[in-house]
C-alpha positions as CSV (number, residue, x, y, z in Angstrom):
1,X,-56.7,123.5,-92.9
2,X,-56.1,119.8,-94.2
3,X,-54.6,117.0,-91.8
4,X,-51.2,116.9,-94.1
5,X,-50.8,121.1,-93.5
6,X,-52.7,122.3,-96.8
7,X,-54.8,124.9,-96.4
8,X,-56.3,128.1,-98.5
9,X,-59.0,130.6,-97.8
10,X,-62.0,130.9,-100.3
11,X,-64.8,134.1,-100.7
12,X,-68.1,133.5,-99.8
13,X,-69.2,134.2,-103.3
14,X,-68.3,130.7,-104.1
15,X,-70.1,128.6,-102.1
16,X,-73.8,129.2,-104.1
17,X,-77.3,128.8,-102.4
18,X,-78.7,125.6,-103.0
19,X,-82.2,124.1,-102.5
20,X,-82.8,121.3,-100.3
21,X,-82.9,118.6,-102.7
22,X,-79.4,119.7,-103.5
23,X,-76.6,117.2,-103.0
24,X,-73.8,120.1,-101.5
25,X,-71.2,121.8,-102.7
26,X,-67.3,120.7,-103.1
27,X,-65.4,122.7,-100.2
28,X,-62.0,120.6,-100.7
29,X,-60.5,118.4,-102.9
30,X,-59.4,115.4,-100.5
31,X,-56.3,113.5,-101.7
32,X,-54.0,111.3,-99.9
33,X,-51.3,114.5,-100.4
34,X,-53.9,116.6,-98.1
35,X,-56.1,114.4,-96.5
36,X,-59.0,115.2,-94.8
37,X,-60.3,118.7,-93.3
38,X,-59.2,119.6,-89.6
39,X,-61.1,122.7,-89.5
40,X,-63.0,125.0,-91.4
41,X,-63.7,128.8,-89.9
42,X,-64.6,131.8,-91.2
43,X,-61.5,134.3,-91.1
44,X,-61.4,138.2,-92.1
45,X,-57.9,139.8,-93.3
46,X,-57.0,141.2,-89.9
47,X,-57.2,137.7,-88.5
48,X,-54.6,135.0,-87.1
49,X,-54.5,131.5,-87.1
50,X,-52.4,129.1,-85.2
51,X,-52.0,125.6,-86.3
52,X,-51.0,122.7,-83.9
53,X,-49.5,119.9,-85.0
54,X,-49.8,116.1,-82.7
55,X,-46.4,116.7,-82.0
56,X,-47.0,119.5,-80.2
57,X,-45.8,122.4,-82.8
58,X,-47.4,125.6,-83.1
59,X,-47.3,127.8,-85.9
60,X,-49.0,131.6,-86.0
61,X,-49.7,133.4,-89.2
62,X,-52.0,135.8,-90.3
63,X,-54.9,134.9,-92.2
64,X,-53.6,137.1,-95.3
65,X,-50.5,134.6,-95.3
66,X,-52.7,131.7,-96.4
67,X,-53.8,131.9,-100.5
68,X,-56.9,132.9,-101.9
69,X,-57.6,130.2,-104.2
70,X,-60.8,128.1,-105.6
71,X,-63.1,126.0,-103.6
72,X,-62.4,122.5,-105.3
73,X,-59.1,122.2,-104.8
74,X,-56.3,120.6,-102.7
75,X,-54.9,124.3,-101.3
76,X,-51.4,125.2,-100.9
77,X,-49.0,123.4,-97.8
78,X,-48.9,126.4,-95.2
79,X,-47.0,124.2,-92.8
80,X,-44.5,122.1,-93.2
81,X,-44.4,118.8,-91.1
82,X,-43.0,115.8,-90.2
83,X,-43.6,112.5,-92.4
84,X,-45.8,110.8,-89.5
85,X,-46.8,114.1,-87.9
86,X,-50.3,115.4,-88.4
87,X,-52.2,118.4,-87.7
88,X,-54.2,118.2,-84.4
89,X,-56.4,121.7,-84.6
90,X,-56.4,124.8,-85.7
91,X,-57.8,128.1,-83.8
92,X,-58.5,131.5,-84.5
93,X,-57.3,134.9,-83.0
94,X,-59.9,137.5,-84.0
95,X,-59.8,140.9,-82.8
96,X,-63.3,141.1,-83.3
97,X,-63.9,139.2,-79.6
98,X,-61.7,142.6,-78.0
């Protein structure tokens, strides 16, 4: 999930093993409509994810709601906010911990 609300979910498949003289791989395509990564978390289907804003704004959705897309790329807008409002973090609910 991006700073600006953009977020997607990507397979594992397509994040390739490199050496170490490799120079990493592209995991999001930063742009001044995104901005910059807030977090980055490993999430199955049965997931949910709540996203708070600075303002103080929550938003839950399930992990399924957020789009399967490629790795180098902005992502979709999964929450709408406010022109100065930015989001602050970003946690998991896993059933898995139960």
């Amino acid at each position: 999930v991006s700073e600006k609300g953009f977020g997607k979910r990507v397979t594992y498949n397509n994040f390739p093993a490199k050496g170490r003289g490799g120079k990493g791989i592209t995991y999001l395509k930063i742009t001044d409509k995104n901005g910059p990564a807030v977090r980055i978390c490993s999430v199955l289907d049965e997931d949910d994810i709540v996203i708070i804003a600075e303002s103080g704004m929550a938003i839950r959705l399930s992990a399924t709601d957020v789009s399967q897309i490629g790795r180098a790329t902005v992502g979709v807008r999964i929450v709408n906010l406010k022109d100065s409002d930015t989001v602050r973090d970003v946690a998991l609910l896993s059933d898995a911990a139960e």
